[in-house]
N, C-alpha and C positions, 0 to 999 in steps of 0.2 A: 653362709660360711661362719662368719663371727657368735650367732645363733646356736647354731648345732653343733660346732665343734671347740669355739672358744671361749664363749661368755660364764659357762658353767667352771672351769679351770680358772679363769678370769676371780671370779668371783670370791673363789674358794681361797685362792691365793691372797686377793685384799684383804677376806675378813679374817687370813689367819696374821698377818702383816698388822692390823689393826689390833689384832687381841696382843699380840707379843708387843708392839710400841705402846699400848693406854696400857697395861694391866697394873701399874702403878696408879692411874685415875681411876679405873674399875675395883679398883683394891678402896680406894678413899672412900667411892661411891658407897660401896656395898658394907662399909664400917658406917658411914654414917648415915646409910638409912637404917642400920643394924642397932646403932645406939636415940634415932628417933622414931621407932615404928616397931624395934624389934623383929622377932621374925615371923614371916619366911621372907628373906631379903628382895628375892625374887620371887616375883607369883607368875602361874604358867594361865593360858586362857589358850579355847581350843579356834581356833581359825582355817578354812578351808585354803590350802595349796592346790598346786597344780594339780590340775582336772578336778578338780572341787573336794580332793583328799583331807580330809582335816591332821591337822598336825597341831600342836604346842606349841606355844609361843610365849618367848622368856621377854619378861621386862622389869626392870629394877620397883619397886612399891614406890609410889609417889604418896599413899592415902591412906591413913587408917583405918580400923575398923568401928569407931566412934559406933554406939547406936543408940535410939532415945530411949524411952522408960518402956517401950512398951519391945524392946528387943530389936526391932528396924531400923538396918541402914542409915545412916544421917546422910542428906543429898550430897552428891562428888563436893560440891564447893564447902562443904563444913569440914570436910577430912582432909581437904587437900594439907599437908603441910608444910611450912616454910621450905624446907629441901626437897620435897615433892616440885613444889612451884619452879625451885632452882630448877631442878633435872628436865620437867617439861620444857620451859623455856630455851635450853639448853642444845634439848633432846638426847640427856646422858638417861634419861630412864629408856630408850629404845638400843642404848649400844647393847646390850646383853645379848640384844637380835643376831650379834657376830655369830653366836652359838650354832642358831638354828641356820643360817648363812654356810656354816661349816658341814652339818648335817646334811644339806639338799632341801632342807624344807624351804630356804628363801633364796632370794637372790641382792648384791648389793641396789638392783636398779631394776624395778618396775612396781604393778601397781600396790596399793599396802592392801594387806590381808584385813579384812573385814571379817565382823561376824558371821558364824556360821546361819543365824534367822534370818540376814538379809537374802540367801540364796536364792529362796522361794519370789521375791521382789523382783529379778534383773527381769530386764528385757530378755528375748533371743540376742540380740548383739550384744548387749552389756554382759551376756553371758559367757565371755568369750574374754575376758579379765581373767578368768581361772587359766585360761590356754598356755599363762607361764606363769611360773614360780611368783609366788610377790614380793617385793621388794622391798627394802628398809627406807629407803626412798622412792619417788615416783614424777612425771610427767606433771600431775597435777598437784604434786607438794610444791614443787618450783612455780605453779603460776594461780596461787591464790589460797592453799592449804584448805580449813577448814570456813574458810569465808566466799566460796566460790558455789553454787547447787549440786545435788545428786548428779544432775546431767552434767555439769558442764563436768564433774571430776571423771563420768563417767567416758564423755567424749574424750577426752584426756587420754582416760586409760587404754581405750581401742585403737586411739592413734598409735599409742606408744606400743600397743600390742602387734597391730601391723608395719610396725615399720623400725625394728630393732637392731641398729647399729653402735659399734663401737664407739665414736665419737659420737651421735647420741647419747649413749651410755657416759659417755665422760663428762659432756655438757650437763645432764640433770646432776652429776655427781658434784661437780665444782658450783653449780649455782646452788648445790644444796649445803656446801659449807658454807658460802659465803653468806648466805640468811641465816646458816646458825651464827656466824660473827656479827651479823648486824642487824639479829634478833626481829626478822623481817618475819610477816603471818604470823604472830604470836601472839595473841590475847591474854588478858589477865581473868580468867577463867572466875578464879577464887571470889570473884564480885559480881558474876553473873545476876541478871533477874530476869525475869521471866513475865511477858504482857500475857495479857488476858487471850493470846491466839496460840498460846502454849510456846511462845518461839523463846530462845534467849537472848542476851541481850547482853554485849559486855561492851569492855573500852581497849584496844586495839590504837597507840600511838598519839595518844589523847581524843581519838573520835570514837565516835559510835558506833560498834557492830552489829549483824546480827549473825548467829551461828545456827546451821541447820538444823532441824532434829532427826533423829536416830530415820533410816532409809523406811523400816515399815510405816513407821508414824504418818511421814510426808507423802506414800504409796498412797496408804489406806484414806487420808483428809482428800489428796484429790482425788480417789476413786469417789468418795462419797457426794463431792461436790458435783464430781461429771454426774450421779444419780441422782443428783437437785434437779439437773438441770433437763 
């Protein structure tokens, strides 16, 4: 019931509720990434939606386009800047998502839209994340973010996928403000380093983390490994 006929209404109405109450904070954001980065305030990146449709997907610039002498990208952590960092932290560079929220292309509550090169990586059941809309939040943002595995984010997502209720919906909504107030899973990215096994490496709360790397990456090392072996 809540599924089929409500959570889509549901949704539509929060994130137009959200843009009419911040648009005073979306207004600040978008001046001052406007006056440290310049433009385009927003940059769009393409992400598969429901049934693995690709759609556009708005997010405020946290990074600039720095590059070394030879024309190349400077690594994420050399472009991040100061109010990029803010916005991450934050997560005010993901409000602009209200847009595509309004659209159809997202939803306020399930899993987050990934690259479209991961597609080819899922399992058959991990495959089954596209089955609805993604979310600007999700099941496994609230219990561990980007410091938890491919799998467990991925078992995450299936639960959530199979079992979508209202008050589910509300629980990952309220535990997902309350970590944005008390900046819970949030790494300090901009100091990252990287061991000799390609992984990275930051500080998370004054300890130690480590952050996955990109889903083909960590595919392709343990296909290779199962072929050692």
């Amino acid at each position: 019931m809540y599924e089929k006929h409500i959570k889509r209404p549901f949704d539509f109405a929060l994130a137009l509720f959200g843009l009419v109450l911040f648009w005073p904070i979306l207004l600040i954001i978008a001046i001052a990434v406007r006056i440290n980065m310049g433009s385009p305030v927003v940059f769009t990146q393409e992400r598969p939606g429901l049934g693995g449709e690709i759609f556009k997907i708005k997010k405020f610039r946290t990074m600039t386009d720095a590059r070394d002498a030879e024309g190349n990208l400077l690594p994420d952590e050399n472009r991040l800047t100061k109010i990029g960092k803010l916005l991450r932290i934050s997560s005010g560079d993901e409000a602009s998502e209200l847009v595509n929220i309004l659209k159809g292309d997202m939803a306020i509550v399930g899993p987050r839209p990934l690259v479209p090169e991961y597609l080819g990586y899922y399992t058959q059941e991990e495959s089954h994340r596209q089955d609805v809309r993604p979310g600007l939040t999700g099941l496994a943002q609230v219990n561990g973010r980007s410091f938890i595995s491919w799998e467990e984010i991925f078992a995450y997502d299936i639960k959530y996928v199979n079992s979508i209720t209202f008050s589910g919906d509300l629980k990952i909504l309220l535990s997902t403000v309350k970590k944005v107030f008390e900046k819970k899973d949030i790494a300090d990215v901009s100091e990252a380093w990287k061991d000799d096994d390609g992984r990275y490496h930051c500080k998370m709360g004054g300890k130690e983390v480590i952050l996955h790397n990109p889903l083909n990456v960590e595919r392709e090392r343990t296909n290779a490994q199962r072929n050692r072996q």
